[in-house]
Backbone of each chain as nested JSON, in Angstrom:
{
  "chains": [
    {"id": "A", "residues": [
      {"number": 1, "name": "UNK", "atoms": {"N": [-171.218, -118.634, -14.612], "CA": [-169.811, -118.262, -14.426], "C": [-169.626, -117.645, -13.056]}},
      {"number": 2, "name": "UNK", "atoms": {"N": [-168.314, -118.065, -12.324], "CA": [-168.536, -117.556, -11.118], "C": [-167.839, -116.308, -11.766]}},
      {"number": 3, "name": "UNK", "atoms": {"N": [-168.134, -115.384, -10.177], "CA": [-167.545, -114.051, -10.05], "C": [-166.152, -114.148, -9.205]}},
      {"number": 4, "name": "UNK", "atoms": {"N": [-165.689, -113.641, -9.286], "CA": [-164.293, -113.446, -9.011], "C": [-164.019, -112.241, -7.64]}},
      {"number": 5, "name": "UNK", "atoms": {"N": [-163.457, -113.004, -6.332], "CA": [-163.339, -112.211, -5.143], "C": [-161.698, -111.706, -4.841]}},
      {"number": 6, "name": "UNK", "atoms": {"N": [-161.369, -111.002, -4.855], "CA": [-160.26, -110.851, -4.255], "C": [-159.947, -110.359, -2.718]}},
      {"number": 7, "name": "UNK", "atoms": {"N": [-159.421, -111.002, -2.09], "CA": [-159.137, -110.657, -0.17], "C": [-157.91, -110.515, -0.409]}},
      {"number": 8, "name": "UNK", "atoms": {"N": [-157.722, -108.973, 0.094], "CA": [-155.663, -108.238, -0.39], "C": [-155.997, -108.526, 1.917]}},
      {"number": 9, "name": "UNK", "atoms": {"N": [-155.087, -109.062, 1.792], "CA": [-154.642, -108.653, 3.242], "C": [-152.808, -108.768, 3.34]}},
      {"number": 10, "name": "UNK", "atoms": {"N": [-152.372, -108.506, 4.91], "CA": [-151.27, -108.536, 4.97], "C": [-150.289, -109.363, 5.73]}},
      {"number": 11, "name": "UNK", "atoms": {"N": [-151.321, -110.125, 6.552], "CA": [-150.663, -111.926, 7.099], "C": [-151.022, -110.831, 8.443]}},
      {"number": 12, "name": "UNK", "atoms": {"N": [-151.784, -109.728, 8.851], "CA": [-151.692, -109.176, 10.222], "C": [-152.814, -110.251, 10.941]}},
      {"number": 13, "name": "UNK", "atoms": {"N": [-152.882, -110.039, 12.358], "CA": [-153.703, -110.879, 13.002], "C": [-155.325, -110.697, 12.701]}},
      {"number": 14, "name": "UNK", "atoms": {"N": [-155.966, -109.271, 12.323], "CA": [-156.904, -108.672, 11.734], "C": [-157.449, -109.242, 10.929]}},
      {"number": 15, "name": "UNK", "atoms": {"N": [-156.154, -109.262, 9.762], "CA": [-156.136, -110.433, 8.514], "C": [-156.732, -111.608, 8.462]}},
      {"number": 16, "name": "UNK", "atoms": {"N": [-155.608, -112.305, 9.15], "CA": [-156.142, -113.727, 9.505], "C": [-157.24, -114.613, 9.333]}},
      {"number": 17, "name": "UNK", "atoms": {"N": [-157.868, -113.282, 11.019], "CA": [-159.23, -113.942, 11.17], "C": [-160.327, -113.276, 10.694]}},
      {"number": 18, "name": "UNK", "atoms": {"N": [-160.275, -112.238, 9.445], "CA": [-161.138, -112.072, 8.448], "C": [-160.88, -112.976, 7.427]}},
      {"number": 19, "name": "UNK", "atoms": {"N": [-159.703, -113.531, 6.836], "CA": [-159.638, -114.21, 6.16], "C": [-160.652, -115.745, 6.786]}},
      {"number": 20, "name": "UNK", "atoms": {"N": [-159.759, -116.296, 7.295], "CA": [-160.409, -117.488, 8.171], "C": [-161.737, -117.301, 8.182]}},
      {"number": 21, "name": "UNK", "atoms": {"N": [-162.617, -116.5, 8.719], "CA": [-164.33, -116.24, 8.804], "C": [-165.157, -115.942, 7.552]}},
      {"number": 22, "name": "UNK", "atoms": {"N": [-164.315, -115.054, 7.28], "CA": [-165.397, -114.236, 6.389], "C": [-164.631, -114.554, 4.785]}},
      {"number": 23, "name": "UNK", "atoms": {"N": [-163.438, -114.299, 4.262], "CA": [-163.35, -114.735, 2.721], "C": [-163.761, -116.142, 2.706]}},
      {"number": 24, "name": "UNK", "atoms": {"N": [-163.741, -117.082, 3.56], "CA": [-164.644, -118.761, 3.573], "C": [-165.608, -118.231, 3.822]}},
      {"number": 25, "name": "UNK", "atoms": {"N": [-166.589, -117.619, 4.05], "CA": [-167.807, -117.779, 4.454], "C": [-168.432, -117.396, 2.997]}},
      {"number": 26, "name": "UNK", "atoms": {"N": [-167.937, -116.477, 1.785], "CA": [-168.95, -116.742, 0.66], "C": [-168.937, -118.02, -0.048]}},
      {"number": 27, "name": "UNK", "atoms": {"N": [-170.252, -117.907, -0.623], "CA": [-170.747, -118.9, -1.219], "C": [-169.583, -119.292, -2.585]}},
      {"number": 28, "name": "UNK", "atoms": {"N": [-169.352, -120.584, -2.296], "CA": [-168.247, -120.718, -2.875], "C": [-168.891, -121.412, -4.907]}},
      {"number": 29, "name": "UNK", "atoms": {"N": [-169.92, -121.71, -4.879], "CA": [-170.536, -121.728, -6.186], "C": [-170.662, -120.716, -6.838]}},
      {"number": 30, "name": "UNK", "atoms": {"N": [-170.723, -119.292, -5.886], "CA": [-171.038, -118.491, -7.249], "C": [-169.321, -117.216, -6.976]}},
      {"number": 31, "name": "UNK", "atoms": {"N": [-168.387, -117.493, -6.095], "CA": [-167.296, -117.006, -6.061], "C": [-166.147, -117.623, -6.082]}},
      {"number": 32, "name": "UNK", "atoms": {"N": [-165.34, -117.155, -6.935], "CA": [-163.789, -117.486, -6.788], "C": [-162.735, -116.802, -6.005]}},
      {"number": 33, "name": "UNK", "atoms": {"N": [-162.545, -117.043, -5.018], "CA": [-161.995, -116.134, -3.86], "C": [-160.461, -116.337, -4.095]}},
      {"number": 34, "name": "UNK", "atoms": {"N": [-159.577, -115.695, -3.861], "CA": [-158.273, -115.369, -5.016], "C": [-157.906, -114.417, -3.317]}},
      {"number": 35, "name": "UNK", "atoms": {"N": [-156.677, -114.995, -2.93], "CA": [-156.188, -114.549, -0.978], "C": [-155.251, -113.895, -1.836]}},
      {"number": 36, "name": "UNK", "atoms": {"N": [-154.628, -112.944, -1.503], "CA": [-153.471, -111.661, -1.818], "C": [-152.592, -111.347, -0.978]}},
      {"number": 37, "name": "UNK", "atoms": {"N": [-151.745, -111.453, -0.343], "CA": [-150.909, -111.293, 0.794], "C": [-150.083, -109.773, 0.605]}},
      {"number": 38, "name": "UNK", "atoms": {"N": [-150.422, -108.841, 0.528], "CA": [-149.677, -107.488, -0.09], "C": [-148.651, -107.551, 0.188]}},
      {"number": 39, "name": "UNK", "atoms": {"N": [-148.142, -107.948, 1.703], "CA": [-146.616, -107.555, 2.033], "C": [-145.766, -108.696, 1.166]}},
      {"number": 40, "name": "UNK", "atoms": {"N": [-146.117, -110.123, 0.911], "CA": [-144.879, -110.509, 0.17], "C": [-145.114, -110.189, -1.348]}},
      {"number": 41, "name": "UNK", "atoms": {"N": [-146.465, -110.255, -2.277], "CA": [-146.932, -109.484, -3.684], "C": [-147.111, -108.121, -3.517]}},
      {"number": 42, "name": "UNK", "atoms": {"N": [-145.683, -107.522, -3.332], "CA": [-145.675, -105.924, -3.099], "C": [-146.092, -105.565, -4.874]}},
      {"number": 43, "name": "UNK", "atoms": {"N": [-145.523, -106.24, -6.075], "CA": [-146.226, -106.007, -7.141], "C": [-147.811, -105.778, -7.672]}},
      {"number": 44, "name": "UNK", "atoms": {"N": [-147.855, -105.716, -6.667], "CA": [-149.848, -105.71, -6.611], "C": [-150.468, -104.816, -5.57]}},
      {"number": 45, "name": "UNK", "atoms": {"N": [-149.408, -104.12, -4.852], "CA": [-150.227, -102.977, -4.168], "C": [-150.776, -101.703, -5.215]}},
      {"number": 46, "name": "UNK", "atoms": {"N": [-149.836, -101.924, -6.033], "CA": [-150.683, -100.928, -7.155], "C": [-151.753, -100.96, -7.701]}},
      {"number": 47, "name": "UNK", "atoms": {"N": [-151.767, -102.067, -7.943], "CA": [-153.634, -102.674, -8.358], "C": [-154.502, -102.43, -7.424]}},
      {"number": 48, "name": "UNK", "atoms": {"N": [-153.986, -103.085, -5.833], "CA": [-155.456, -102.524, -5.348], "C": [-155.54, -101.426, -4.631]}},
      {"number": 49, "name": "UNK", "atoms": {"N": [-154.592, -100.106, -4.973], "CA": [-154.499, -99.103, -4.519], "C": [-155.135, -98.665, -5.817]}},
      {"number": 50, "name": "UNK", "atoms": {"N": [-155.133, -98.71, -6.464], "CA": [-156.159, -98.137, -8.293], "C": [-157.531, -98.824, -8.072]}},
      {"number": 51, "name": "UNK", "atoms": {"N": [-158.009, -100.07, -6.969], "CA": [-159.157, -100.36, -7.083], "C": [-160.137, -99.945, -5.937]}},
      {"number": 52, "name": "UNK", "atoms": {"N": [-159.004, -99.157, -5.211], "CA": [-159.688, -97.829, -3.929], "C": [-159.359, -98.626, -2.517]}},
      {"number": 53, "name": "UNK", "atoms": {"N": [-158.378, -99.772, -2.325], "CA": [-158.329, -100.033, -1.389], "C": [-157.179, -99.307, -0.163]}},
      {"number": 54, "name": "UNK", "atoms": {"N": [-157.775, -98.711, 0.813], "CA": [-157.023, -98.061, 1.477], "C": [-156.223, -98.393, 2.661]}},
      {"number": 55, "name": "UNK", "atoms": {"N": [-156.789, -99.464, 3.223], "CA": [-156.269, -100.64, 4.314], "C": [-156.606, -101.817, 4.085]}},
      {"number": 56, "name": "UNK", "atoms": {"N": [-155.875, -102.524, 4.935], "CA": [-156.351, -104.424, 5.03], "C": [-156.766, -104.598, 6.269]}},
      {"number": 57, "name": "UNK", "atoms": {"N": [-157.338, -105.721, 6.337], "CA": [-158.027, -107.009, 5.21], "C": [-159.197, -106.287, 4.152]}},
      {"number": 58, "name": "UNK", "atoms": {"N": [-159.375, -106.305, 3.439], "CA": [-159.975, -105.653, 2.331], "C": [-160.656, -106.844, 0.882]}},
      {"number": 59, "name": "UNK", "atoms": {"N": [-162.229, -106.429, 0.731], "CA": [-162.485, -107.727, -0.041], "C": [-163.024, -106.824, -1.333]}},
      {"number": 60, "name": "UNK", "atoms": {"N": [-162.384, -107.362, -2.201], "CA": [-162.917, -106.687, -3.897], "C": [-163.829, -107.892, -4.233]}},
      {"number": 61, "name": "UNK", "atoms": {"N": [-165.797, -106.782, -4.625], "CA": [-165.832, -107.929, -5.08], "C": [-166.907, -107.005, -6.002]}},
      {"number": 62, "name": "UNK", "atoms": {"N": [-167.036, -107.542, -7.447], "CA": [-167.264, -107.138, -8.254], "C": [-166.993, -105.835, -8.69]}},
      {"number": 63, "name": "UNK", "atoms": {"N": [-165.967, -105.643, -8.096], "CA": [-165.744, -103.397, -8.685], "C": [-165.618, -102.409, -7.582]}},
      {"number": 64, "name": "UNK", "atoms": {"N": [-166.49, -103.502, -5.875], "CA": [-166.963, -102.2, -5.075], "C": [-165.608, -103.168, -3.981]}},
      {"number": 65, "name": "UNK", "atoms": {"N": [-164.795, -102.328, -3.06], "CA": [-164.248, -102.12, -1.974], "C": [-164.66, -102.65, -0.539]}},
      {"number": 66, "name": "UNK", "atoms": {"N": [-164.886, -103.268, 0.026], "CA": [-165.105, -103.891, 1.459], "C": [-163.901, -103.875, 2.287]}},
      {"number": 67, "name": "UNK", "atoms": {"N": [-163.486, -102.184, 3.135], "CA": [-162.853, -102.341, 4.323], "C": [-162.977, -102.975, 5.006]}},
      {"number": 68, "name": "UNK", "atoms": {"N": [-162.724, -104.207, 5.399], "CA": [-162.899, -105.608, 6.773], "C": [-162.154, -104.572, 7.859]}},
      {"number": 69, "name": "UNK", "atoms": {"N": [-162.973, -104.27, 9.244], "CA": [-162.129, -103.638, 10.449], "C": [-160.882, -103.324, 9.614]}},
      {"number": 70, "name": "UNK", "atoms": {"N": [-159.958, -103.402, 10.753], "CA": [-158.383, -102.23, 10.329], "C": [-157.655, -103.075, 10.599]}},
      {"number": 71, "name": "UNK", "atoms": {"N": [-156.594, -103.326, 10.151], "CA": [-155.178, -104.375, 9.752], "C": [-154.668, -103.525, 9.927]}},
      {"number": 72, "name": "UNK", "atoms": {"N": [-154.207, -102.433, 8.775], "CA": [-152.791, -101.513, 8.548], "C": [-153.663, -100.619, 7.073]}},
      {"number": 73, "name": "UNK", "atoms": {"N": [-152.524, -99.475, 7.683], "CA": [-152.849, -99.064, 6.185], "C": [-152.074, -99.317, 4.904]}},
      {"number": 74, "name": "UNK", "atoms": {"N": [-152.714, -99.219, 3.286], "CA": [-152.148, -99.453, 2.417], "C": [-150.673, -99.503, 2.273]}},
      {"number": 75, "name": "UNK", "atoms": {"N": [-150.833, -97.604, 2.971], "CA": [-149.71, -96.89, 2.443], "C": [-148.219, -97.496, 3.344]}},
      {"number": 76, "name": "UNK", "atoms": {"N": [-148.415, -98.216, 4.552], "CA": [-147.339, -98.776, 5.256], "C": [-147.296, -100.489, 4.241]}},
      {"number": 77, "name": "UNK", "atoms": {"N": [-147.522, -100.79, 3.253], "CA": [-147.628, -101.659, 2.356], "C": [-146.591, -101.344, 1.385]}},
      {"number": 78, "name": "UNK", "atoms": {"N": [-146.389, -100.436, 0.587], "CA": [-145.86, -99.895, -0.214], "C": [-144.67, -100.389, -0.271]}}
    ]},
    {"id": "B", "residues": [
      {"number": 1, "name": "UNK", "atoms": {"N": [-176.088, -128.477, 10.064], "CA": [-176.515, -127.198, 11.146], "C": [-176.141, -125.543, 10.476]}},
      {"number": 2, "name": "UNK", "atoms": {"N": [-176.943, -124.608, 10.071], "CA": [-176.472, -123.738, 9.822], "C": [-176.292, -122.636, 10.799]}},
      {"number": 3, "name": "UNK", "atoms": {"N": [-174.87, -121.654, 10.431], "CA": [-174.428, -120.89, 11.272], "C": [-175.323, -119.505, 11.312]}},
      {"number": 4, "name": "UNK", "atoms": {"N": [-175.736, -118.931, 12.139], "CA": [-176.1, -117.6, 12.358], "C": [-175.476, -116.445, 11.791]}},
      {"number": 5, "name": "UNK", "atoms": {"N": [-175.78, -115.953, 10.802], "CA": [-175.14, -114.681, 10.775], "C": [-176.037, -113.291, 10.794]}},
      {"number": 6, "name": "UNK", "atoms": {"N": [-175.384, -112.294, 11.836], "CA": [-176.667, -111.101, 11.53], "C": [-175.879, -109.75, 10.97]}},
      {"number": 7, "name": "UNK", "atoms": {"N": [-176.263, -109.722, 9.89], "CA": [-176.059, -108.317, 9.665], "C": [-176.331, -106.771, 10.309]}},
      {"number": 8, "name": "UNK", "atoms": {"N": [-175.942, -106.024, 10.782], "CA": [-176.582, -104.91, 11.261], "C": [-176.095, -103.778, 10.412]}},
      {"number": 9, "name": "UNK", "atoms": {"N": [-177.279, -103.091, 10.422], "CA": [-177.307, -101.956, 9.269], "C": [-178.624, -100.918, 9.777]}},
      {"number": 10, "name": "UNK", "atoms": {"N": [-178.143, -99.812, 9.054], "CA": [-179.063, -98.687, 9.526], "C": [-180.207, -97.445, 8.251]}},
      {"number": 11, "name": "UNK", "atoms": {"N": [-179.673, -98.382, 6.991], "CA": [-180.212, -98.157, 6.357], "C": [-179.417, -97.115, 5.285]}},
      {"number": 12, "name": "UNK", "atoms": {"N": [-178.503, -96.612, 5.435], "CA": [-177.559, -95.732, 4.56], "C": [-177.009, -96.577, 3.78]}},
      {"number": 13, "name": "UNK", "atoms": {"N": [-176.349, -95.205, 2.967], "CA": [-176.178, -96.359, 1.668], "C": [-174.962, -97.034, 1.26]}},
      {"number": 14, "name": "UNK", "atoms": {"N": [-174.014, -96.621, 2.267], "CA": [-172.635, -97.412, 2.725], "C": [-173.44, -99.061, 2.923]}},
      {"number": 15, "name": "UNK", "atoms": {"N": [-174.614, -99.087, 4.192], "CA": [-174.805, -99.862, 4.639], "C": [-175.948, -101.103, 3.62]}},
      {"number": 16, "name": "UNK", "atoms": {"N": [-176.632, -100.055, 2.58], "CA": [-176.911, -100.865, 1.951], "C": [-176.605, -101.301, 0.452]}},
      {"number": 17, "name": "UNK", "atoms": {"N": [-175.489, -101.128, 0.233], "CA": [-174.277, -101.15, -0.96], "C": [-173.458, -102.67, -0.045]}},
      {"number": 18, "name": "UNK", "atoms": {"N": [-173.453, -102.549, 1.217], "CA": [-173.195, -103.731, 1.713], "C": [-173.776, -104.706, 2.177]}},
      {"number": 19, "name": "UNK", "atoms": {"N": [-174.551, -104.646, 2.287], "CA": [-175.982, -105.531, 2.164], "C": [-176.686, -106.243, 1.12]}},
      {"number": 20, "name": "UNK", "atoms": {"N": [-176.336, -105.824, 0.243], "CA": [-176.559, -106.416, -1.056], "C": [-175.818, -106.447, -1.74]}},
      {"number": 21, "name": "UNK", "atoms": {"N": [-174.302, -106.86, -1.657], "CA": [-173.744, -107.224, -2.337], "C": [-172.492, -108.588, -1.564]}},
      {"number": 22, "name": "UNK", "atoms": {"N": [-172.822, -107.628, -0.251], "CA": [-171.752, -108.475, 0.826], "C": [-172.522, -109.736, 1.798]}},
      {"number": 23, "name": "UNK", "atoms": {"N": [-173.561, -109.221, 1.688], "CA": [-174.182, -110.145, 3.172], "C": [-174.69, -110.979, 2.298]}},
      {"number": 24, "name": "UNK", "atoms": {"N": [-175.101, -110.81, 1.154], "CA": [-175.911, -111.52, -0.453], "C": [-174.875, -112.693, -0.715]}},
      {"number": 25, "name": "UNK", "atoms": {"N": [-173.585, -112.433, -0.326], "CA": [-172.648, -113.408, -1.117], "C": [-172.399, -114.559, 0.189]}},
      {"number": 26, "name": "UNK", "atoms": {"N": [-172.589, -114.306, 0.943], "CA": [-172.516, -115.314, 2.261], "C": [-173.255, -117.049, 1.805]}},
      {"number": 27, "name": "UNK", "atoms": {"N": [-172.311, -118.081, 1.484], "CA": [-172.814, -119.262, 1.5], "C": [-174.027, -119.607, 2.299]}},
      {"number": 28, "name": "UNK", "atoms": {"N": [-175.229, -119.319, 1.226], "CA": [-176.162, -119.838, 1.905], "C": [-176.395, -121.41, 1.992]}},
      {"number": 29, "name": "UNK", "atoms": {"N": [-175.768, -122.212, 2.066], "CA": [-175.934, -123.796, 2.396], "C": [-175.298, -124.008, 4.26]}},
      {"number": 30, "name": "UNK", "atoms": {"N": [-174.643, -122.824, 4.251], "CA": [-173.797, -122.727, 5.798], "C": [-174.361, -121.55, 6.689]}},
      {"number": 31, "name": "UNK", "atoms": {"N": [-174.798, -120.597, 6.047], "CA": [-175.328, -118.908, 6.657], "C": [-176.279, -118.696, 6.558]}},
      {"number": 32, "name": "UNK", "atoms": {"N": [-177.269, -118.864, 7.785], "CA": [-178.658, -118.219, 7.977], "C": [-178.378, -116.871, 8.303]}},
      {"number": 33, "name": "UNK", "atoms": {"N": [-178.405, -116.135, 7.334], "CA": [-178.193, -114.344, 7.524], "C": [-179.45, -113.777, 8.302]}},
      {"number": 34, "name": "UNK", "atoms": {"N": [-179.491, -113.456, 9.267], "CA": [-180.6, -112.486, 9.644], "C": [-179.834, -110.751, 9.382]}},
      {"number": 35, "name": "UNK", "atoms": {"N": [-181.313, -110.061, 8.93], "CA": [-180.443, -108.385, 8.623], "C": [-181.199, -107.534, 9.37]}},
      {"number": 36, "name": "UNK", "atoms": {"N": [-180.907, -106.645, 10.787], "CA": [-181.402, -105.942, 11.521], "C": [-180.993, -104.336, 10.969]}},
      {"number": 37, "name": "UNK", "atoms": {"N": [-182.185, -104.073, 11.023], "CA": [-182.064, -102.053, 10.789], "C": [-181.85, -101.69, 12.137]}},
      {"number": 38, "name": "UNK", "atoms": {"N": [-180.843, -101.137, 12.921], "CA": [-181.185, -100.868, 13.981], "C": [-181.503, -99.447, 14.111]}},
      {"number": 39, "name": "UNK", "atoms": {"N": [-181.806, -99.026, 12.733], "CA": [-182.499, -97.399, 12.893], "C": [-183.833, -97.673, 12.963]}},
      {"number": 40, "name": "UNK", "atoms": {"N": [-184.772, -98.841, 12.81], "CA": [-185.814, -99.465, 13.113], "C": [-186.127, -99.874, 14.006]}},
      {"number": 41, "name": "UNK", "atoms": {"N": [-185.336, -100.988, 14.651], "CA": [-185.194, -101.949, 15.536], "C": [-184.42, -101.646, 16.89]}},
      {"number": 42, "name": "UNK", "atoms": {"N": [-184.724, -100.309, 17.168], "CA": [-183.949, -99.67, 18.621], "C": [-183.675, -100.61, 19.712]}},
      {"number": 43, "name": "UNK", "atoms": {"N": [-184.37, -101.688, 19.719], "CA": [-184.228, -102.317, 20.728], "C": [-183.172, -103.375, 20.798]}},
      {"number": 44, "name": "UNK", "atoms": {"N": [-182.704, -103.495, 19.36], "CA": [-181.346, -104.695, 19.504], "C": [-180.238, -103.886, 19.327]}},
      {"number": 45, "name": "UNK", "atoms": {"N": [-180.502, -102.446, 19.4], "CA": [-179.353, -101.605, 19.579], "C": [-177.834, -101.913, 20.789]}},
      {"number": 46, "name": "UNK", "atoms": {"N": [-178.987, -102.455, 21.976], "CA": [-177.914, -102.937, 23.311], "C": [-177.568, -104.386, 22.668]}},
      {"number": 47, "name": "UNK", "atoms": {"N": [-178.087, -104.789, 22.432], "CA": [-177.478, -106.132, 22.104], "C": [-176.318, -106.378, 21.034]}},
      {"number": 48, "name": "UNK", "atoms": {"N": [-176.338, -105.373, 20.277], "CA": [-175.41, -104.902, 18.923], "C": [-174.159, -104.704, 19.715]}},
      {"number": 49, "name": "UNK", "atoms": {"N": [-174.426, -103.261, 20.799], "CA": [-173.147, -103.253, 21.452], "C": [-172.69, -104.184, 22.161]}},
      {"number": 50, "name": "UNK", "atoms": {"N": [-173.271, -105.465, 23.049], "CA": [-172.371, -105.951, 23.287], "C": [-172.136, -106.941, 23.183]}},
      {"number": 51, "name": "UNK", "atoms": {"N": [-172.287, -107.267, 21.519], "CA": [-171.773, -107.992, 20.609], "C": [-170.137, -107.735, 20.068]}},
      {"number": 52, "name": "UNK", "atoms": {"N": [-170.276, -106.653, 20.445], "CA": [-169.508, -105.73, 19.91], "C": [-168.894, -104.784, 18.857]}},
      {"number": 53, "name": "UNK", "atoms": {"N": [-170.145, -104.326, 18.294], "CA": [-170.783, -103.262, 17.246], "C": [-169.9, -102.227, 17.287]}},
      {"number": 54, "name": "UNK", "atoms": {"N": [-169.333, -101.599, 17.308], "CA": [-168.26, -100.381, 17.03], "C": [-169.386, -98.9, 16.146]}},
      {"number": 55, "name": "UNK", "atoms": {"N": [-169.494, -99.713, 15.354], "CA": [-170.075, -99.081, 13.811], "C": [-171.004, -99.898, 13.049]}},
      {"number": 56, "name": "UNK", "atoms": {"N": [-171.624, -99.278, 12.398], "CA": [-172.659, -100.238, 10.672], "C": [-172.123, -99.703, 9.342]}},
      {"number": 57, "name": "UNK", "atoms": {"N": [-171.877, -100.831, 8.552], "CA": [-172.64, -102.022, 8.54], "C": [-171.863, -102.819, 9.458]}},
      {"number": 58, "name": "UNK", "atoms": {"N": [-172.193, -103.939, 10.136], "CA": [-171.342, -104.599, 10.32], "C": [-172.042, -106.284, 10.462]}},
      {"number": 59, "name": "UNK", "atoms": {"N": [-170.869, -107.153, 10.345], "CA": [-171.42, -108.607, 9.61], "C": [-171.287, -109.145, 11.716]}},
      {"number": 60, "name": "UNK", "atoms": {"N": [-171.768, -109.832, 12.268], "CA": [-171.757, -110.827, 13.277], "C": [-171.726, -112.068, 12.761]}},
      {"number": 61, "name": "UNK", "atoms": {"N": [-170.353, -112.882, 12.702], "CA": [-170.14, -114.233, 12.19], "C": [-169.3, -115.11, 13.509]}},
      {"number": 62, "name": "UNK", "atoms": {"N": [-170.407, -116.03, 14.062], "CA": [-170.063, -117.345, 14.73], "C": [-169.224, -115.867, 16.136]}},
      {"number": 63, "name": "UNK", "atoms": {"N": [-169.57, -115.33, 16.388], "CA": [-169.054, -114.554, 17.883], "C": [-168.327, -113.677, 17.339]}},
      {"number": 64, "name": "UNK", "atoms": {"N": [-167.926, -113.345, 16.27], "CA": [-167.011, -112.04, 16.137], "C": [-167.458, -111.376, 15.407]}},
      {"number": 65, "name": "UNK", "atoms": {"N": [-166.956, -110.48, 15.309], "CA": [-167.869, -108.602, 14.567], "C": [-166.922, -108.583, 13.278]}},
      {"number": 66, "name": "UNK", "atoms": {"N": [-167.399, -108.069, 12.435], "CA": [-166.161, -107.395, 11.171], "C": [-167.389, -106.16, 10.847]}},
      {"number": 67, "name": "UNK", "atoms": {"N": [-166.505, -105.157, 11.341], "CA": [-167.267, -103.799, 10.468], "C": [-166.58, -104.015, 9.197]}},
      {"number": 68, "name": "UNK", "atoms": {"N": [-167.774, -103.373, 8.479], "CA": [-167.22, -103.401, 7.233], "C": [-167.774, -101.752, 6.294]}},
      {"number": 69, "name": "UNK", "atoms": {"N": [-166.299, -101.461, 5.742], "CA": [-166.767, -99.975, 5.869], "C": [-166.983, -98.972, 6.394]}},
      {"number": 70, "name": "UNK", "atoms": {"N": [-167.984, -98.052, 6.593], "CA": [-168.218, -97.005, 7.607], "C": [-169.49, -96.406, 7.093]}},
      {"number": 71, "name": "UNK", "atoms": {"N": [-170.473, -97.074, 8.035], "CA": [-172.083, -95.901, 7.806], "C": [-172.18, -94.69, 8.709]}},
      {"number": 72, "name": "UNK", "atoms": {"N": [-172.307, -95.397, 10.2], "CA": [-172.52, -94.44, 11.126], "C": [-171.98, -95.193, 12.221]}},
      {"number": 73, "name": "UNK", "atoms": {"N": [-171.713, -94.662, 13.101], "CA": [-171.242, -95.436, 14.818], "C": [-172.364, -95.563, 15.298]}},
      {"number": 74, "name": "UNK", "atoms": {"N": [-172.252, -96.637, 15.693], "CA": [-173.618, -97.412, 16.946], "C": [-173.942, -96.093, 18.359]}},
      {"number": 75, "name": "UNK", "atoms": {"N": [-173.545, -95.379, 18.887], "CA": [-173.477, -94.39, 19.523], "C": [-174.909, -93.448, 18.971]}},
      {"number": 76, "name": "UNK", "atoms": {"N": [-174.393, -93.42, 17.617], "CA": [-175.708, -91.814, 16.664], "C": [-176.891, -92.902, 16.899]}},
      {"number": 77, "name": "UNK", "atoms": {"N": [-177.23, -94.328, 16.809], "CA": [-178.588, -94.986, 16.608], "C": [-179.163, -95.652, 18.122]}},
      {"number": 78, "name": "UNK", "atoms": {"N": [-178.146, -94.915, 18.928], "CA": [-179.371, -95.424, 20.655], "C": [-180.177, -94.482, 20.238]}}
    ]}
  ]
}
């Protein structure tokens, strides 16, 4: 069963090209990578503000938090 | 052809909470991960910076840096 990735970013340029590099770069057999755009799914900054994420680009993956460099913070998300 | 990727890390446990869980998930059919301690390996310390290392852990993918997290600044491990 794969595991399940989530990448919350915010369409910033930061974003982007963490998205672009690095959420493609896991192994896509054993992850399901699931892209989050916070600023237009503002319904979901709550979730990954409860799953400790404090800025974007940001990768959840199994439970633990991966700050990618600095996008923005959460809280200008809101 | 697989792509280069080097991890740099210093051995803390920011850095190795990301190391084994983050640098682990990297498609290995595409990512030859190499993982440098540079609290070991003083000597790829200059080369880290001007890679452009900021901080550890941090991932080096295809020419660009993504810190990820926060161990220590490349500065405390010359």
């Amino acid at each position: 069963m794969k595991t399940k990735a989530i990448f919350y970013h915010a369409g910033c340029p930061v974003c982007i090209a963490a998205e672009t590099q690095f959420a493609n770069a896991l192994d896509p057999t054993r992850y399901d990578v699931e892209v989050v755009h916070l600023g237009q799914a503002k319904a979901r900054v709550a979730e990954a503000e409860r799953a400790g994420v404090k800025s974007v680009p940001a990768l959840r993956l199994e439970g633990d938090i991966f700050h990618i460099n600095y996008g923005a913070s959460i809280e200008a998300l809101r």
